[in-house]
C-alpha positions as CSV (number, residue, x, y, z in Angstrom):
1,X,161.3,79.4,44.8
2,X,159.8,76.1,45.7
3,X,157.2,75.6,47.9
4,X,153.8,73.3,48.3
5,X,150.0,74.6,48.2
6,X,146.9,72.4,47.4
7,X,145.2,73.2,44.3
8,X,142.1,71.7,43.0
9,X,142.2,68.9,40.5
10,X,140.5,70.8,37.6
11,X,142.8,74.1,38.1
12,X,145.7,71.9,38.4
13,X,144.7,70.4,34.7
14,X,143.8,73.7,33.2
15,X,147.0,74.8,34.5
16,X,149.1,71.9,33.2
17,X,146.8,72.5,29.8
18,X,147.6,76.6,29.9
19,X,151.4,75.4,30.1
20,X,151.6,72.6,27.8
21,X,149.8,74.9,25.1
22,X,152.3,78.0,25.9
23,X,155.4,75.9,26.4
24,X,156.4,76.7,29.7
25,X,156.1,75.4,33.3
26,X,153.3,74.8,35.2
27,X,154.7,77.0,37.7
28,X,155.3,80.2,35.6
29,X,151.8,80.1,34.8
30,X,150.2,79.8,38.5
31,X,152.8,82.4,39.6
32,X,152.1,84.9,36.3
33,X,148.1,84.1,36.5
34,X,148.5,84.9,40.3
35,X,150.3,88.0,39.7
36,X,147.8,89.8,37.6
37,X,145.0,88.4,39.9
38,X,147.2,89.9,43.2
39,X,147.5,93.4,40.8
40,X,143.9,93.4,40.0
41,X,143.0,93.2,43.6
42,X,145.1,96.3,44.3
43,X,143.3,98.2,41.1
44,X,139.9,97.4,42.0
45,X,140.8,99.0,46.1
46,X,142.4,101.9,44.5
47,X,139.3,102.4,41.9
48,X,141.0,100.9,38.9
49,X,139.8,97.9,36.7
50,X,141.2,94.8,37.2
51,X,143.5,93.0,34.9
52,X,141.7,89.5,34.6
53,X,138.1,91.6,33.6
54,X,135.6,88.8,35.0
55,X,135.1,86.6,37.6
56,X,135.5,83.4,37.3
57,X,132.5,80.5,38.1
58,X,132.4,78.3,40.9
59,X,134.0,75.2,40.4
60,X,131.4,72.5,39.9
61,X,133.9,69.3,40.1
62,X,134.1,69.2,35.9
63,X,137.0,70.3,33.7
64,X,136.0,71.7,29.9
65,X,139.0,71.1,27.9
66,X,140.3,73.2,24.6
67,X,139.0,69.8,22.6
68,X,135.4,70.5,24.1
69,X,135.3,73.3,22.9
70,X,136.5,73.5,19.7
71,X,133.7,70.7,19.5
72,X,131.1,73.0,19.8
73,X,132.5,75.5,17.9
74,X,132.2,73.1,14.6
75,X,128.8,71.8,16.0
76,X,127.8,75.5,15.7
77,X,129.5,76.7,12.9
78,X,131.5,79.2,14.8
């Protein structure tokens, strides 16, 4: 299904990042990452855990990208 919603620039480029790294559209993975956020809802009402495990920080305006990290990783050895 098609339809329009406004999205914030740095989800929409983490989510274009997710899709580019898994091969598939950027809509499979709003509607998949949406889907296990909607079912963790629902578990954490009924008592359950939720799927996603964390919540997520406030946005803050800034994007880290996979090449950040990895960055720091070799800065630090991990």
């Amino acid at each position: 299904m098609r339809t329009t919603i406004d999205i914030e620039d740095d989800v929409l480029a983490a989510t274009k990042e997710l899709a580019r790294l898994q091969n598939v559209s950027a809509g499979y993975i709003v509607s998949k990452l949406v889907r296990e956020a909607l079912a963790g809802h629902q578990q954490a009402q009924t008592g359950g855990k939720p799927i996603a495990g964390f919540r997520p920080f406030p946005a803050r305006g800034m994007l880290v990208t996979n090449e950040q990290i990895k960055e720091l990783r070799d800065q630090e050895s991990v």
